[in-house]
KOLROTOR-613933 format. One line per 2 residues: number of its first residue (from 1); their letters; for each residue x, y, z of N, C-alpha, C, O, CB. Coordinates in nm, 4 decimals, padded with zeros to 6 digits. Glycine has a CB too. Example, Ala and Ser with C-alpha at 12.3 -4.5 7.8 and 13.67 -1.06 7.14 Angstrom:
% residues 2
1) AS) 01.3190/-00.5690/00.7800/01.2300/-00.4500/00.7800/01.3200/-00.3300/00.7800/01.4236/-00.3319/00.8465/01.1308/-00.4473/00.9046 ~ 01.2850/-00.2250/00.7080/01.3670/-00.1060/00.7140/01.2900/00.0030/00.7870/01.3409/00.1138/00.8039/01.4084/-00.0598/00.5725
END
This chain:
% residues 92
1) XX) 01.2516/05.6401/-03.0662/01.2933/05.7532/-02.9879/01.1774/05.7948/-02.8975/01.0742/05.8428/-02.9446/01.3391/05.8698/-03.0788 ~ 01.1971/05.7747/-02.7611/01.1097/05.8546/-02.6671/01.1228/06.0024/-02.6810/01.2063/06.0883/-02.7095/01.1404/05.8199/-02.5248
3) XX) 00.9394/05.9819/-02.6303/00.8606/06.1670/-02.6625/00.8520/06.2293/-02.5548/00.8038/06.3407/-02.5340/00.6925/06.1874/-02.7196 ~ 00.9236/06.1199/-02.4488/00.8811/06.1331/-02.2888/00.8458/06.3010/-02.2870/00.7329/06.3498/-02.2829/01.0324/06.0821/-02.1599
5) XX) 00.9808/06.3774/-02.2917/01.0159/06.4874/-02.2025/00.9778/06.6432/-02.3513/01.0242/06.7563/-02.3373/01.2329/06.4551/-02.1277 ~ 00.8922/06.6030/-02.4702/00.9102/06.6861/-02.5497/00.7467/06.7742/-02.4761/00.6435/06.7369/-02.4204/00.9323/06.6177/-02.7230
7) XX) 00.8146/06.9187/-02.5246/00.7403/06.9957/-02.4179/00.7547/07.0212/-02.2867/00.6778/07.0961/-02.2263/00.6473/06.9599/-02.4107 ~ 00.8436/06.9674/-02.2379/00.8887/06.9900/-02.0747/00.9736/07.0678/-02.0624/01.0668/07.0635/-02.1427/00.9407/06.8833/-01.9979
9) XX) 00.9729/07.1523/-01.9733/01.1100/07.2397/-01.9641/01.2190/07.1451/-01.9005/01.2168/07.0315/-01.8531/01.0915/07.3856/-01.8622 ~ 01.3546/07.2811/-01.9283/01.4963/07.1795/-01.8998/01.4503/07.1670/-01.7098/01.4788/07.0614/-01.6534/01.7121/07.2930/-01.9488
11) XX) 01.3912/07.2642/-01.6399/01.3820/07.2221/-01.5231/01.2804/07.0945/-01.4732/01.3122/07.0023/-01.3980/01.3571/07.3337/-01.4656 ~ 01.1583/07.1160/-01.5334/01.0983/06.9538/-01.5179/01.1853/06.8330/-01.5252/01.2051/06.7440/-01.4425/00.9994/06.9218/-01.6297
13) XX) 01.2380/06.8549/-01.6601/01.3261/06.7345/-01.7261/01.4640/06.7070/-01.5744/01.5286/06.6024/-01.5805/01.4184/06.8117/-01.9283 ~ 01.4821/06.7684/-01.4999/01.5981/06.8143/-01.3976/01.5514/06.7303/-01.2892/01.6059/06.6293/-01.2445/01.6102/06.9870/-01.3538
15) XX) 01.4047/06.8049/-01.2400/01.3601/06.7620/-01.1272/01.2743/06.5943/-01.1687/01.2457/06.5122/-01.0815/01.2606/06.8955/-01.0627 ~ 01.2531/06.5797/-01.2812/01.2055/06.4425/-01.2968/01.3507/06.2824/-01.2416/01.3549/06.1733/-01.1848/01.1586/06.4490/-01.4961
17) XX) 01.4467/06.3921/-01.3188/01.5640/06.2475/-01.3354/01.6195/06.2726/-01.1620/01.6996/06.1947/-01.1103/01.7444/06.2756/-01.5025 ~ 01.5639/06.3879/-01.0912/01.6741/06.3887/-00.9708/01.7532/06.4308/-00.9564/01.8297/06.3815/-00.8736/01.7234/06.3200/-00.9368
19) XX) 01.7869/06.5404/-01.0205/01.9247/06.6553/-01.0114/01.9242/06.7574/-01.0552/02.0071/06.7950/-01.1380/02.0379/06.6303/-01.0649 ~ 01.8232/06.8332/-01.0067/01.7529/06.9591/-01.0253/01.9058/07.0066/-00.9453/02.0087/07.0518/-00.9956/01.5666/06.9887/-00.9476
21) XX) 01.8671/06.9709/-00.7802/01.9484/07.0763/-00.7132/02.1031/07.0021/-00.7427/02.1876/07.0913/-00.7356/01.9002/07.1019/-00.5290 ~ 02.1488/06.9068/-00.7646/02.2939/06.9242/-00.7735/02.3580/06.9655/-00.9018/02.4772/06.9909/-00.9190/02.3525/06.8066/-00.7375
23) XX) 02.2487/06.9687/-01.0006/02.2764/07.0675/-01.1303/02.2753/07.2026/-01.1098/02.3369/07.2665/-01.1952/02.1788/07.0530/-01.2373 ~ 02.2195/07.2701/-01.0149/02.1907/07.3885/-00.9916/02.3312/07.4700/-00.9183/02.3810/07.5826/-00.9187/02.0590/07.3804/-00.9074
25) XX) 02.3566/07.3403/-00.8598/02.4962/07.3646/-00.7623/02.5870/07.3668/-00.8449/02.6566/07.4673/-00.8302/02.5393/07.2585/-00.6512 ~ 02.6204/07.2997/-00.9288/02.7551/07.3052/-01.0248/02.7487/07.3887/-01.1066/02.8548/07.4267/-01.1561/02.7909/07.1954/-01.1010
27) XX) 02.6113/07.4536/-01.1548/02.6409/07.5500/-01.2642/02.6537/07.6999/-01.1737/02.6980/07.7947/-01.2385/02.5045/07.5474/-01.3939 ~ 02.6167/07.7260/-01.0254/02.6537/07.7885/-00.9784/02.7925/07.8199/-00.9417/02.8508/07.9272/-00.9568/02.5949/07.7770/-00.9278
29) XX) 02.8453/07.6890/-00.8813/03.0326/07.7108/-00.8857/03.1148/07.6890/-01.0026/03.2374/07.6913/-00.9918/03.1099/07.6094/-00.7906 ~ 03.0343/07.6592/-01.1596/03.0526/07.7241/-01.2579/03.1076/07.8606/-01.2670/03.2252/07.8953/-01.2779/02.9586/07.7176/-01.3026
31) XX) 02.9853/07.9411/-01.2595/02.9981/08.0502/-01.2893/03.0455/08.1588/-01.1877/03.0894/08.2583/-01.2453/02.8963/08.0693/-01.3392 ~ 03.0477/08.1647/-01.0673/03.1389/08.2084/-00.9423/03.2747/08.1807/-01.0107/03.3302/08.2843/-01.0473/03.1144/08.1130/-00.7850
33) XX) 03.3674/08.0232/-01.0470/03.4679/08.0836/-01.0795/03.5210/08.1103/-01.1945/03.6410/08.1006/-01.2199/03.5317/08.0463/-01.0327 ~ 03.4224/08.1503/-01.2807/03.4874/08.2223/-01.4561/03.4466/08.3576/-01.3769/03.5327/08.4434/-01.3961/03.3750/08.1782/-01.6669
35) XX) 03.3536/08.3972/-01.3034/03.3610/08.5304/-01.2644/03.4962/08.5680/-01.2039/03.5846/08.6427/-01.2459/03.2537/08.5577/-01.1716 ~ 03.4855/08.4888/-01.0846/03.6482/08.5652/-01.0317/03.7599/08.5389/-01.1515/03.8339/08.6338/-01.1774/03.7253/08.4748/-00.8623
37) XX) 03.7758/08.4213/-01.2227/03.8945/08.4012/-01.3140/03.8892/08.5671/-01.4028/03.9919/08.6336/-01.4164/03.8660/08.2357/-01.4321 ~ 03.7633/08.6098/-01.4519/03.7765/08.7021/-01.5295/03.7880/08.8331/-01.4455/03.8617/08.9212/-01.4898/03.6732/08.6953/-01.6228
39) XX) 03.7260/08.8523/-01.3356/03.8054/08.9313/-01.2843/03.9356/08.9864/-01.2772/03.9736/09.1006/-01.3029/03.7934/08.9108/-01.2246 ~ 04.0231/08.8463/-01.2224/04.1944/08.8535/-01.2196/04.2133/08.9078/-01.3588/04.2960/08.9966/-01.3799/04.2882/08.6889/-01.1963
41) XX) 04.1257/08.8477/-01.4705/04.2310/08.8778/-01.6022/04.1751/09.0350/-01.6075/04.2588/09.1160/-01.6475/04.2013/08.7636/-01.7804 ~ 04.0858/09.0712/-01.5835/04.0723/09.1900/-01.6071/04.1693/09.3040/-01.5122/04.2256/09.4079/-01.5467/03.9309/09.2018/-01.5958
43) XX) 04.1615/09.2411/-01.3919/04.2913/09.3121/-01.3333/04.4580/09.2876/-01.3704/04.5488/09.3589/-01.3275/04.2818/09.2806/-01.1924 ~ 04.4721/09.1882/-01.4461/04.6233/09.1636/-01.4254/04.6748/09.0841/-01.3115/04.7922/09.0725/-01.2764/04.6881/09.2868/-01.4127
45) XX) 04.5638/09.0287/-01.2567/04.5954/08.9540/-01.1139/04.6431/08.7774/-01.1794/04.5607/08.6919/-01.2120/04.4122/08.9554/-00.9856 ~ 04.7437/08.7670/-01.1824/04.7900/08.6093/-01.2299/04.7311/08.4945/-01.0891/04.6825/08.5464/-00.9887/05.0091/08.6036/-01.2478
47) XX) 04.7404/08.3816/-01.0972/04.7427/08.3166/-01.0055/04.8078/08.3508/-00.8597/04.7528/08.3842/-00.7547/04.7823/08.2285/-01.0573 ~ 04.9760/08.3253/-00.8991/05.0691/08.3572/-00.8270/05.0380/08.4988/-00.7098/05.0468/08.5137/-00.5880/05.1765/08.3754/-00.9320
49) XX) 04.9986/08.5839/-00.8262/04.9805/08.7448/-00.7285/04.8742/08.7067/-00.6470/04.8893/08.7216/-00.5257/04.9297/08.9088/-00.8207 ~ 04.7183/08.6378/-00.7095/04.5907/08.5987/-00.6491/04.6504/08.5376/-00.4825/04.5911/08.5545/-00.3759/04.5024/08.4648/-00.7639
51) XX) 04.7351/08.4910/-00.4955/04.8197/08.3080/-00.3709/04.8542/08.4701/-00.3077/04.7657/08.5311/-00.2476/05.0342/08.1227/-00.4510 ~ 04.9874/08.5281/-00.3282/05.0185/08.5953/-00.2331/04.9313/08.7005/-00.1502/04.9539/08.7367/-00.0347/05.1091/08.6399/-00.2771
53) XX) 04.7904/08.7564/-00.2625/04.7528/08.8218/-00.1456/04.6133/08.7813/-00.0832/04.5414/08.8506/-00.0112/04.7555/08.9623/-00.1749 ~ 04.5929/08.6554/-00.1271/04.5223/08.5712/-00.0049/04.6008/08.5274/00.1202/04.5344/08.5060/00.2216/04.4699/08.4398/-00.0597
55) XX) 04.7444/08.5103/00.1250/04.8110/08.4727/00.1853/04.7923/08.3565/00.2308/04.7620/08.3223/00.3451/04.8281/08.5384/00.2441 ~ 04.8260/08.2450/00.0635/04.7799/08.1561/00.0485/04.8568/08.0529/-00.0531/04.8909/08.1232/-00.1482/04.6685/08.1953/00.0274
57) XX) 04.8978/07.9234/-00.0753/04.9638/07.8785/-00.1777/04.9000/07.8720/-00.3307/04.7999/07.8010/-00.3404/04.9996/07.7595/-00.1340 ~ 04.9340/07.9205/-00.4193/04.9190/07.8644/-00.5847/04.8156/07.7580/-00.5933/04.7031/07.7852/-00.6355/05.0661/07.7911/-00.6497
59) XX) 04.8458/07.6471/-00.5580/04.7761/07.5564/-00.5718/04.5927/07.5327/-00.4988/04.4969/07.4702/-00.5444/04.8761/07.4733/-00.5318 ~ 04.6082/07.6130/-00.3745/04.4776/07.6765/-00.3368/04.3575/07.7569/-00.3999/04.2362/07.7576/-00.3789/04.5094/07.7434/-00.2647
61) XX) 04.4484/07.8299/-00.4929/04.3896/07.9354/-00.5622/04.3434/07.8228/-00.7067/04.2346/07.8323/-00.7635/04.5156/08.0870/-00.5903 ~ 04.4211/07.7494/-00.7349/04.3807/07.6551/-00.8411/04.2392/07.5856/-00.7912/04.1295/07.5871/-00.8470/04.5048/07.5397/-00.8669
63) XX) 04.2737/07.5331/-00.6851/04.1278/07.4758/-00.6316/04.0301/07.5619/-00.5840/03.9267/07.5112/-00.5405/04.1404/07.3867/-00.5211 ~ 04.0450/07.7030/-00.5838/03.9203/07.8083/-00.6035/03.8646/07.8507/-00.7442/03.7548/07.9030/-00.7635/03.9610/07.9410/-00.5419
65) XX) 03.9359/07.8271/-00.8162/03.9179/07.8597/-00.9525/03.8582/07.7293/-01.0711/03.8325/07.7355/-01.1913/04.0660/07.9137/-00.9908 ~ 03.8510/07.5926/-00.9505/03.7893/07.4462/-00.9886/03.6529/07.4517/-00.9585/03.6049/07.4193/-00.8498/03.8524/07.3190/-00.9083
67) XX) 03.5900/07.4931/-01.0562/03.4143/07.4564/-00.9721/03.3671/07.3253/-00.9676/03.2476/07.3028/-00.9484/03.2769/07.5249/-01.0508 ~ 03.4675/07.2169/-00.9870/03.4649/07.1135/-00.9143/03.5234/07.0816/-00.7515/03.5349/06.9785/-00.6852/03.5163/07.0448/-00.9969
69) XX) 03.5431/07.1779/-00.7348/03.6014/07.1696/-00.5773/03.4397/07.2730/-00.4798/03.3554/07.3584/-00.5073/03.8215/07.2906/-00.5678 ~ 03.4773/07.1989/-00.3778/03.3816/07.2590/-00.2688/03.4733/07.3455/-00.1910/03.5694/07.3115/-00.1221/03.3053/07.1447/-00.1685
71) XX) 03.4238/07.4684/-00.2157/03.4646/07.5927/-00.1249/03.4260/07.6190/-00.0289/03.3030/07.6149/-00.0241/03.4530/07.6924/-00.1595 ~ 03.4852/07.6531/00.0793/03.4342/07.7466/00.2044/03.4014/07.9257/00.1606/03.4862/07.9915/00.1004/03.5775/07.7400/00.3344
73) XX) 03.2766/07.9795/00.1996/03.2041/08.0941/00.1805/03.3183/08.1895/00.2402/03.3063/08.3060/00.2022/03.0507/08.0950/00.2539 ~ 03.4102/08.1685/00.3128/03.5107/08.2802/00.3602/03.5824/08.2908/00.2700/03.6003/08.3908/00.2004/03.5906/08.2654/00.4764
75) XX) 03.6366/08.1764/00.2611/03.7881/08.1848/00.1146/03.7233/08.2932/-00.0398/03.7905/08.3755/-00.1018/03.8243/07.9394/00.0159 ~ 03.5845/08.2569/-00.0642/03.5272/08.2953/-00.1961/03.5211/08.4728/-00.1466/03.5428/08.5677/-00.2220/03.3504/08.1998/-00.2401
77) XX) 03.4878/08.4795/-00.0097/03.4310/08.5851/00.0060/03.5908/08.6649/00.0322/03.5721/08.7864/00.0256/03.3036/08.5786/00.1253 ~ 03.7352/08.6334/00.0587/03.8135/08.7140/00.0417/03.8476/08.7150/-00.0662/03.8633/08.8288/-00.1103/03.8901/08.7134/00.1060
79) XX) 03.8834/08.5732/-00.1867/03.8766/08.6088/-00.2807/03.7973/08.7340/-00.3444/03.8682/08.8246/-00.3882/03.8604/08.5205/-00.3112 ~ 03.6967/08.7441/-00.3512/03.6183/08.8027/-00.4462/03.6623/09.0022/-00.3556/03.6479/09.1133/-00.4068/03.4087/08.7111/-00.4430
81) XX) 03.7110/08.9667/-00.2238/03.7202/09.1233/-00.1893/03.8767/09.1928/-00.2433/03.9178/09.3039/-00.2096/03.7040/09.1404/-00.0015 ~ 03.9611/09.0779/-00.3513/04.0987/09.0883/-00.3383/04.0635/09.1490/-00.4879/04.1546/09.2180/-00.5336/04.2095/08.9440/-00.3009
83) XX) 03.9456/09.1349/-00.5729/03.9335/09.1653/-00.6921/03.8249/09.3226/-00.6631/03.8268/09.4143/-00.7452/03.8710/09.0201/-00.7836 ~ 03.7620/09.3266/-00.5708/03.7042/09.4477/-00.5675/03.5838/09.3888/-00.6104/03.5158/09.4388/-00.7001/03.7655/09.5650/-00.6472
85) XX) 03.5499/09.2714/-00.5432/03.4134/09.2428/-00.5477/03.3332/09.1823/-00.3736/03.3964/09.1977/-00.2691/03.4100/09.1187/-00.6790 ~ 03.2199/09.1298/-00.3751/03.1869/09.1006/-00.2929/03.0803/08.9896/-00.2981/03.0176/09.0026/-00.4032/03.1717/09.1961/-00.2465
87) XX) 03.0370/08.8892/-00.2281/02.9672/08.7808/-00.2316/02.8231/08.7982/-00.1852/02.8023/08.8421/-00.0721/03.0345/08.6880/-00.1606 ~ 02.7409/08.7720/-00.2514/02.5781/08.8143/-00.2436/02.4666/08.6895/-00.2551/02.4223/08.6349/-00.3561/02.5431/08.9218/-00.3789
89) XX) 02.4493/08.6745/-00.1684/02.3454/08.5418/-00.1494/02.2073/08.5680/-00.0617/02.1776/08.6169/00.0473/02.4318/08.4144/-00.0634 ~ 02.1369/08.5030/-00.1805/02.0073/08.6046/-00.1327/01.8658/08.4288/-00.1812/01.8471/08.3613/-00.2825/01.9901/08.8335/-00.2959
91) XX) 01.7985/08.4300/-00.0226/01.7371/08.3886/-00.0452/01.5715/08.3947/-00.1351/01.4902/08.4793/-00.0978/01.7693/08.3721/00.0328 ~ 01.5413/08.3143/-00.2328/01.4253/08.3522/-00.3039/01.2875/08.2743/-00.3466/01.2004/08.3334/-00.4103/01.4755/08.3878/-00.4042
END
């Protein structure tokens, strides 16, 4: 058993193998959409209601709620204003 990486943080270990930043990216559109998903549930907002008042199909809203899908920053950003939230990106 290699000792390579004992003592390294999970980000060394990230940026060593080469996917620092596209790990960084998925656990970000991770968590963007369990946020909005829990939003809706906290409102009572089903899918269906989410589609109509994006003014938008069901199946759209499925692929906003995929953080395997690549979103456009407008769609997230009405989403998130249909729940009474807003989108915050801040360079650091």
């Amino acid at each position: 058993m290699s000792k390579r990486h004992m003592g390294s943080s999970i980000d060394d270990f990230l940026k060593e193998e080469g996917i620092r930043e596209d790990t960084q990216a998925q656990a970000i559109k991770e968590v963007v959409a369990w946020q909005l998903a829990e939003a809706m549930k906290t409102q009572h907002i089903s899918k269906n209601k989410m589609a109509t008042l994006l003014k938008t199909s069901r199946s759209q809203v499925d692929r906003l709620l995929d953080p395997k899908n690549n979103i456009a920053l407008s769609s997230l950003q009405r989403a998130a204003a249909m729940v009474g939230r807003r989108v915050s990106i801040e360079l650091v």
